[in-house]
C-alpha positions as CSV (number, residue, x, y, z in Angstrom):
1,X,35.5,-18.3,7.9
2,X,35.5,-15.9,5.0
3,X,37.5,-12.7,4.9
4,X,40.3,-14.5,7.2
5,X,43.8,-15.0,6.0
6,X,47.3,-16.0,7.4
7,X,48.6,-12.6,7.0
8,X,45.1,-10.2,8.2
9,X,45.7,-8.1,10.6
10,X,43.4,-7.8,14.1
11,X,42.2,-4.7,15.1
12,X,44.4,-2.9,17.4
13,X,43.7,0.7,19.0
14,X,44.9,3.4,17.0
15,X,48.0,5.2,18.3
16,X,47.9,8.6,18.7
17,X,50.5,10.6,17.0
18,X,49.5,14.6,18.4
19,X,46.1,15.9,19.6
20,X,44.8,19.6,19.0
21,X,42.2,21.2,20.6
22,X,39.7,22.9,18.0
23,X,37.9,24.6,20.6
24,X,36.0,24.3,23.9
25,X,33.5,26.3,25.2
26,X,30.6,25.5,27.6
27,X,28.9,23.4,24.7
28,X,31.6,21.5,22.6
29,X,34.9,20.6,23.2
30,X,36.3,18.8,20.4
31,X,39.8,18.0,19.2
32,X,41.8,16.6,16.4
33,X,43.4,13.4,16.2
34,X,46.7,12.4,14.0
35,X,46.6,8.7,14.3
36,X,48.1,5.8,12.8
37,X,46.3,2.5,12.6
38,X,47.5,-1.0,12.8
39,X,48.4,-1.4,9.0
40,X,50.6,1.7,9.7
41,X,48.5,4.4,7.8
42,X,47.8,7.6,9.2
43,X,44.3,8.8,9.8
44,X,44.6,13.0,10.3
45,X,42.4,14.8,11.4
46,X,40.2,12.2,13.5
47,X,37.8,14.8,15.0
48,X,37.0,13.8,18.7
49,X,33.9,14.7,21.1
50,X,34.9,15.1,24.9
51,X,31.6,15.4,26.6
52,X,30.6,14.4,29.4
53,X,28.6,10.7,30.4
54,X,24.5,11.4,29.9
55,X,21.7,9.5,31.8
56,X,18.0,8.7,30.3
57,X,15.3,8.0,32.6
58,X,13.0,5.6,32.0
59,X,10.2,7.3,35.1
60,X,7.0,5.4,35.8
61,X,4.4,6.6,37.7
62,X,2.5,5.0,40.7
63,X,-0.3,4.1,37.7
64,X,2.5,2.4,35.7
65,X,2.1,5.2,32.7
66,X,5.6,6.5,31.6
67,X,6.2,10.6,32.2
68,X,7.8,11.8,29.2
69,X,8.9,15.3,28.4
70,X,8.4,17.4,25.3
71,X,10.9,20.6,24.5
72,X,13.1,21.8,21.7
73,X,15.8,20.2,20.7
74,X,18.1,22.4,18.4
75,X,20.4,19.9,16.6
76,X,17.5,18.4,14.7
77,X,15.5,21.5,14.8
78,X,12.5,20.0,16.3
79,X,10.4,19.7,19.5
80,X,9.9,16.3,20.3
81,X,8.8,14.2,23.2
82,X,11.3,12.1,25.1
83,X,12.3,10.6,28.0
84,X,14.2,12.5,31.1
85,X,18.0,13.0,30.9
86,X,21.3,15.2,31.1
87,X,24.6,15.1,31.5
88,X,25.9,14.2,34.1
89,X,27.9,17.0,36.3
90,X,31.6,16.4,37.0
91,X,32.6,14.2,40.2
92,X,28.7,13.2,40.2
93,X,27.6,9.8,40.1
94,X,25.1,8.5,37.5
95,X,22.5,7.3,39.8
96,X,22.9,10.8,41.4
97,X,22.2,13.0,37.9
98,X,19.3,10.5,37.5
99,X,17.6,11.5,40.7
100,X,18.6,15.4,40.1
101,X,17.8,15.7,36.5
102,X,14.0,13.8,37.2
103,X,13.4,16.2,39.7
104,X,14.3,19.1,37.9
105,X,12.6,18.4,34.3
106,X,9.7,16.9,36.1
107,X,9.3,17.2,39.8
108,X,9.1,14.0,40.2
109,X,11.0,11.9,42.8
110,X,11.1,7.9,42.1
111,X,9.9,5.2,44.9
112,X,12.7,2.7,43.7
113,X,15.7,3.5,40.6
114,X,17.0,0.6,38.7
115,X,20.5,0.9,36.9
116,X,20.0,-0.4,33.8
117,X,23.7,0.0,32.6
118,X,25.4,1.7,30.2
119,X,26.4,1.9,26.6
120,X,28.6,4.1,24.4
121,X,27.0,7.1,23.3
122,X,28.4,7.5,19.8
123,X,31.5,5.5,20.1
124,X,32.8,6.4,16.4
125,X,33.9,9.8,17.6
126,X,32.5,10.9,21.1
127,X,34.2,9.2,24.2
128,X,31.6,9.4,26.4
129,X,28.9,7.1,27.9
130,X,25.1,7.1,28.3
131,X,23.4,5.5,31.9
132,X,20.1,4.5,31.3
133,X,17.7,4.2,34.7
134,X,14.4,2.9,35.4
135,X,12.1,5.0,37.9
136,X,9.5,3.6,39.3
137,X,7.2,4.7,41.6
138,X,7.0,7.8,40.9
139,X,5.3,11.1,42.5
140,X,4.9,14.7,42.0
141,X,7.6,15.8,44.7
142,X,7.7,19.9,43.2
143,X,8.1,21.9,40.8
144,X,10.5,22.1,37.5
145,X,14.0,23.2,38.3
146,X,14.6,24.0,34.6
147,X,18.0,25.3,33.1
148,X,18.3,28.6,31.1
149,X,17.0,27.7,27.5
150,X,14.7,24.8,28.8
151,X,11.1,25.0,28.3
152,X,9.4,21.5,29.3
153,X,6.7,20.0,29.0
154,X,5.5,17.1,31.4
155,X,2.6,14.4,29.9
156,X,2.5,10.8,31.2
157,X,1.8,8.3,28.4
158,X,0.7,4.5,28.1
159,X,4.6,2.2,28.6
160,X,3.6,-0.2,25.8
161,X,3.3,2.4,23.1
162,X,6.1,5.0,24.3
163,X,8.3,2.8,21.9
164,X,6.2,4.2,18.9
165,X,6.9,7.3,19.7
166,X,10.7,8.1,20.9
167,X,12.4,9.5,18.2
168,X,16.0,9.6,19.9
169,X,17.9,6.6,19.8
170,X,19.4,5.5,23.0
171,X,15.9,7.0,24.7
172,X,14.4,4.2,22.8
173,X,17.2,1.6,24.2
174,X,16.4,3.1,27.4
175,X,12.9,2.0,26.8
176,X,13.9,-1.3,24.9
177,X,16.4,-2.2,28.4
178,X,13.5,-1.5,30.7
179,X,10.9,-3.2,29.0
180,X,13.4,-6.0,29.2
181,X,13.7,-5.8,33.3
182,X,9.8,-5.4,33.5
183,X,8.9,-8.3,31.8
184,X,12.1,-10.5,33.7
185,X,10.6,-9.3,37.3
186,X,6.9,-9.2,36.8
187,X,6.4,-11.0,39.8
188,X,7.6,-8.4,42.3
């Protein structure tokens, strides 16, 4: 196998040498890493993310048509359509901040929620996870519950081309991992 030799080494976690905090507020908490890897070299500062795990949400309506919201999203500077999601609260579950955060960007509730597991979020240098969810079934239950600095709009679109237009990465796996589980249990 190429690149292999008697003497390469295997990748081993880093070990961590100190920690700083930079700073955490209600919006970022990040610290700095001194670490030293498994050839012995030292990689200082390794800037660090804390955040909390997310969940995307994948809702279908009772027609089958996906409900996607549209808001500002500073980062990029844009305002973009997407699928549901947050973080999800400490002590919560994921399932839990699925159910919460479709009711409260939507007011929707879902029929039936599929766990469609979860990957790392950024696993370079953010620690946390992202819980992708399928909704289906889904029906106006209320009104938005929207957090200070949301503004969000609600639009159902066609399932097959909501691919084409998700922007953000793991709402298009959310889309990818449910398309997946809809086409593996068609028959129910």
């Amino acid at each position: 196998m190429s690149g292999d030799s008697p003497e390469a080494v295997v990748p081993a976690p880093w070990q961590v040498v100190s920690s700083e905090k930079i700073i955490a507020d209600r919006w970022i908490d990040l610290r700095a890493d001194a670490c030293v890897d498994a050839h012995g070299r030292t990689i200082a500062p390794y800037y660090v993310l804390n955040q909390a795990d997310w969940v995307t949400v994948l809702a279908l309506d009772e027609a089958g048509d996906a409900i996607v919201v549209e808001e500002y999203h500073h980062g990029a500077g844009i305002v973009a359509r997407g699928l549901v999601g947050g973080g999800i609260d400490p002590g919560e579950e994921p399932s839990h901040a699925a159910v919460r955060e479709l009711r409260e960007e939507t007011g929707y509730e879902a029929a039936e929620l599929i766990d469609l597991g979860s990957t790392w979020a950024n696993w370079g240098n953010q620690n946390n996870r992202s819980h992708h969810f399928l909704a289906l079934g889904c029906v106006r239950a209320g009104v938005q519950s929207l957090d200070d600095g949301e503004i969000i709009t609600v639009r159902t679109e066609p399932l097959d081309e909501l691919g084409t237009l998700l922007d953000q990465s793991y709402h298009l796996l959310t889309w990818l991992k449910a398309m997946h589980w809809l086409s593996a249990h068609r028959d129910r």
